[in-house]
C-alpha positions in Angstrom: 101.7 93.8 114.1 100.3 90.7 115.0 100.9 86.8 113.8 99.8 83.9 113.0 100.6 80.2 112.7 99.7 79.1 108.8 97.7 76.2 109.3 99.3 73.2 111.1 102.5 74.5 109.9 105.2 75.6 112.2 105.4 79.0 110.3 104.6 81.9 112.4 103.2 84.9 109.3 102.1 88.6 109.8 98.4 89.2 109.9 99.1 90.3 106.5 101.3 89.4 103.6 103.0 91.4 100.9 101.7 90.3 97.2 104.4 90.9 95.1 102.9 90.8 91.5 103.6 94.2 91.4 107.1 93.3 91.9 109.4 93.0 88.6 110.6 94.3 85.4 108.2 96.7 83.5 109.8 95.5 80.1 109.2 92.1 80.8 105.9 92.1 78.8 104.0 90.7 82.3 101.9 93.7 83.4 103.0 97.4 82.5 102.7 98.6 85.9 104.8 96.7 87.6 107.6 98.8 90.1 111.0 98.0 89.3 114.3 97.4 91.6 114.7 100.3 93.8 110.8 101.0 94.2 110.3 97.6 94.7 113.0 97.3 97.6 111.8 100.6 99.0 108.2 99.0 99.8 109.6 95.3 100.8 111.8 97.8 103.9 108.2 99.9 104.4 106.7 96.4 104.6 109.6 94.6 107.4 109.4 98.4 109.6 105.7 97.6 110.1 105.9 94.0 111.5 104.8 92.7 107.9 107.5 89.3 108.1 105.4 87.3 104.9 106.4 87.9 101.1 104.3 85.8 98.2 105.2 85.7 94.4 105.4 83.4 92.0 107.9 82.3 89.2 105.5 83.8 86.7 105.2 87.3 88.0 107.6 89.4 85.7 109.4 86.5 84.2 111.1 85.5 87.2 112.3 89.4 87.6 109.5 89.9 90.6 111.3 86.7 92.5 114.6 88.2 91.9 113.9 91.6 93.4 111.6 90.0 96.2 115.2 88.3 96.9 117.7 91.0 96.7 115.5 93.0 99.0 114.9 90.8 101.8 118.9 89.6 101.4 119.9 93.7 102.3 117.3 94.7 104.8 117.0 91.9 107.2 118.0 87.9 107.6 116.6 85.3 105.9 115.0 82.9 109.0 113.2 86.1 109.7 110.9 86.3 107.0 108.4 84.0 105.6 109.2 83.6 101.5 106.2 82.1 99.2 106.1 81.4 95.7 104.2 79.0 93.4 104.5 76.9 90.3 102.0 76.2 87.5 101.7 78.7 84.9 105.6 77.3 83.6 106.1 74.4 80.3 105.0 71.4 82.3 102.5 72.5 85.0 102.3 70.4 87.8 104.6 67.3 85.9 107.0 66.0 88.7 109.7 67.2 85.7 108.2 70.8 86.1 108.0 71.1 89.7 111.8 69.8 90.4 113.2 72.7 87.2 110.7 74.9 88.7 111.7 75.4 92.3 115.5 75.1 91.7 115.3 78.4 89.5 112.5 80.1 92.0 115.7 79.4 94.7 118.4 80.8 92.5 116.0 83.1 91.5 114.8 84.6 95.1 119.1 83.8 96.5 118.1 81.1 98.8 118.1 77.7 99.3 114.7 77.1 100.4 111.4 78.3 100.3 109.1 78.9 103.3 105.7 78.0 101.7 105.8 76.2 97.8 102.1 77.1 96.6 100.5 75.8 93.1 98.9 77.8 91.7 95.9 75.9 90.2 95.0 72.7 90.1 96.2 71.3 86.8 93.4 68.9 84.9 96.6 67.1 82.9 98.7 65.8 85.8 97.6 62.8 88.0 97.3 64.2 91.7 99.5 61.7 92.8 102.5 62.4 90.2 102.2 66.2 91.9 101.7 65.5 95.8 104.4 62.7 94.9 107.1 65.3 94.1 105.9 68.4 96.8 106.6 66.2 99.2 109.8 65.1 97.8 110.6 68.8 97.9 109.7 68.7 102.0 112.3 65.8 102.3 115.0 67.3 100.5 114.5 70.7 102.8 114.2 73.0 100.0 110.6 73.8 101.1 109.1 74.0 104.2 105.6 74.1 103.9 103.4 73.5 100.9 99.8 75.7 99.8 97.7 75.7 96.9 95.7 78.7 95.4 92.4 78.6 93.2 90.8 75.9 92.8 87.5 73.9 93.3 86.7 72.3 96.6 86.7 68.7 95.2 90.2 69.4 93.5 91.6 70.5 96.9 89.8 67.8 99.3 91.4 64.8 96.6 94.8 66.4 96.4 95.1 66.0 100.3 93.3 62.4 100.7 96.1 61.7 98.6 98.3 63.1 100.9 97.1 61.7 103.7 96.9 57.9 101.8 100.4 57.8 101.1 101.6 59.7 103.9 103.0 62.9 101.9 102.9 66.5 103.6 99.8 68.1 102.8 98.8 71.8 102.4 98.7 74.0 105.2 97.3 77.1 103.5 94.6 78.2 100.6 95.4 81.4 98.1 92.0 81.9 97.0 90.4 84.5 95.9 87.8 86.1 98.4 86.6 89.7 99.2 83.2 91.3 100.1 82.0 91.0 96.4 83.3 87.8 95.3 82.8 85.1 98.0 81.6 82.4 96.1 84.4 80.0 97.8 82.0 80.0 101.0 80.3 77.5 99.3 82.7 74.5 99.5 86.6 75.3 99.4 86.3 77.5 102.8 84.3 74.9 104.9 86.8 72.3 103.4 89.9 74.3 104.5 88.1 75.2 107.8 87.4 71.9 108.3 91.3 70.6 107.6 92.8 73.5 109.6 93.9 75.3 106.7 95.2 78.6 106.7 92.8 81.2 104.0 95.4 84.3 102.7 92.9 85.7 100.2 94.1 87.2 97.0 92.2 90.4 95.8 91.3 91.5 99.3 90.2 94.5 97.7 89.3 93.3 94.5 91.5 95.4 92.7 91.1 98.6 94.5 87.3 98.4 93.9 86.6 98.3 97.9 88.6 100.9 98.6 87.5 104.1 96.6 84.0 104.9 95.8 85.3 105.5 92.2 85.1 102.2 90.8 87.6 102.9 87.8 90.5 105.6 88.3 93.3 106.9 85.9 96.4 104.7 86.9 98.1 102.9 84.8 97.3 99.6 86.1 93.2 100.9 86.5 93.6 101.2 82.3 95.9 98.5 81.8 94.5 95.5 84.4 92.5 93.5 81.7 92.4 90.8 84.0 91.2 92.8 87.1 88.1 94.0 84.1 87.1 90.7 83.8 87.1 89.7 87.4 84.7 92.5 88.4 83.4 95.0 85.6 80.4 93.0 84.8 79.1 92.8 87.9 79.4 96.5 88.7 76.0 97.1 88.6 75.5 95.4 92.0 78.6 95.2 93.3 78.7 98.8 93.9 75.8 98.9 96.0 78.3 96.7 98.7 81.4 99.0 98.0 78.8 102.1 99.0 78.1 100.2 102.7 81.8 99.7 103.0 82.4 103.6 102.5 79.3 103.9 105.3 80.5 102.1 107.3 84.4 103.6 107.3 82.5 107.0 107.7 80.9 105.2 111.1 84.5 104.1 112.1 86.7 107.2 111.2 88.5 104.2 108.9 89.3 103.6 105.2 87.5 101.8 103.3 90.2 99.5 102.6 90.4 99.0 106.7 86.6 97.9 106.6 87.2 95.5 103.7 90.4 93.7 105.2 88.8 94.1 108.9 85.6 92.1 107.1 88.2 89.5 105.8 90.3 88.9 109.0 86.3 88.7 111.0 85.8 86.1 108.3 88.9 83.8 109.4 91.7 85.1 106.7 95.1 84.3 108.6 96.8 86.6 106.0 95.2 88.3 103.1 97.4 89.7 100.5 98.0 93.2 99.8 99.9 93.8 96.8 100.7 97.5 97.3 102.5 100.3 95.1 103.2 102.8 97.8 104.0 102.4 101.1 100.7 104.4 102.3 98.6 101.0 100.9 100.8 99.1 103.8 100.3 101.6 106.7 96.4 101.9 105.5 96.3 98.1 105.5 98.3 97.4 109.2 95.2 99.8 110.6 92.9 97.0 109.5 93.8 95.2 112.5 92.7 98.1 115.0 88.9 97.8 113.5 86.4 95.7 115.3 83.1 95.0 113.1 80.3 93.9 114.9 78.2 91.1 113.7 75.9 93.5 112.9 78.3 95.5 110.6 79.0 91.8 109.2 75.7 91.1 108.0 75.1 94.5 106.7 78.0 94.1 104.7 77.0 90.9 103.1 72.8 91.2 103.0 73.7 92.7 99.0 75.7 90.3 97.6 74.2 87.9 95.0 76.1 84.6 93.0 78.7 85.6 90.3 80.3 83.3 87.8 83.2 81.1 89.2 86.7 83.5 88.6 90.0 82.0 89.4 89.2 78.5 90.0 88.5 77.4 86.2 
């Protein structure tokens, strides 16, 4: 495995992390294909044998259930100041309220059995709150040591560049890392919110590497449960099959070139494109081992720009 620093954070991550949405109680009315205790602690082990030291969730994800298994797992298979534990607030009663952040992070800590978070990540940028009320209390969060390290996911480049000039005006920790969501057929952040977090030193750990397993079979819909049950992983990308899946048959071309999987081409395309740490929210331990191999593939610029020549603009997703 290989590592990282996140941004101009101290935190040294795995060149991959674990997404843990598929973490959590099944009956907990999030997503029906979730893995529950045992399978759950069965991948987190696969996941600390390969090198893999950097867990994200989120208080949402299961109800809280895929925080508390993410928690007992990393408690009985290896010691806390070894990993790197994430998780985010937004999609809770309050949003990004100064009263919503402080109830939200004290039950993400009893929740995950610790008393402070690595990374504390919003999750969007929320349109209700004044930016200052929310930097305000993150960094009140960095004081009182129960986070480490703060990161924000989807959002628009504007939102992000004014949440950390006011950061930097009033002298409150700003974000280190950006959870956005990035792949070979959705890269519409290259626009503005990459250059901005390129520009800051920010840390990129794309969600949807693989856009929902889309760049890494050439069927584009299979018979899992989550393939017939992800409504939100339909909307993302079935609209845009029609010329998305001319990119997803170069990928394959070019993991028949490498002796790799296509999943390895995708994430080697990421990592080429400056990711520190895309997410790979596996349900078997073979996705870890097929992602770790990612790191062995060297695409030329060549392979790059192959890659990319198809892709044309889609409708912002994730950011609204």
């Amino acid at each position: 495995m290989k590592y990282v620093k996140l941004g101009n954070s101290d935190l040294e991550v795995s060149r991959f992390c674990v997404g843990c949405m598929s973490f959590g109680d099944p009956k907990s009315n999030f997503h029906a294909w979730t893995l529950g205790l045992t399978e759950s602690e069965a991948l987190v082990k696969k996941a600390l044998d390969l090198g893999i030291n950097f867990f994200d969730t989120a208080n949402v994800y299961s109800n809280g259930t895929s925080e508390q298994y993410l928690g007992r797992a990393i408690k009985k298979n290896t010691v806390r100041d070894q990993v790197v534990l994430a998780t985010k607030v937004y999609f809770n009663q309050g949003g990004l309220s100064k009263e919503a952040i402080f109830r939200e992070i004290d039950q993400s800590l009893k929740n995950l059995g610790t008393d402070y978070v690595d990374l504390y990540i919003i999750h969007r940028f929320d349109y209700k709150i004044p930016i200052e009320e929310t930097m305000e209390a993150l960094d009140s969060l960095l004081k009182a040591g129960k986070v480490r390290a703060l990161g924000a996911s989807a959002m628009y480049g504007y939102q992000f560049y004014n949440m950390q000039l006011a950061a930097e005006k009033n002298g409150w920790g700003k974000f280190v890392s950006m959870q956005n969501h990035y792949n070979l057929i959705y890269r519409e952040d290259e626009r503005e919110l990459i250059p901005i977090c390129r520009q800051q030193n920010v840390a990129l750990t794309p969600y949807s590497p693989l856009a929902a397993g889309r760049l890494a079979r050439l069927e584009w819909e299979t018979d899992t449960l989550r393939s017939q049950t992800d409504k939100v992983a339909v909307a993302k990308y079935d609209s845009t099959q029609a010329t998305d899946y001319k990119i997803v048959l170069r990928v394959n071309e070019l993991a028949q070139k490498y002796g790799a999987s296509m999943a390895q081409i995708s994430l080697a395309w990421l990592l080429a494109k400056g990711a520190a740490s895309p997410l790979i929210g596996a349900t078997k331990k073979e996705h870890f081992e097929d992602a770790v191999g990612a790191l062995d593939v060297n695409l030329t610029e060549d392979d790059l720009a192959y890659l990319e020549e198809l892709y044309v603009p889609h409708e912002i997703v994730g950011a609204d």
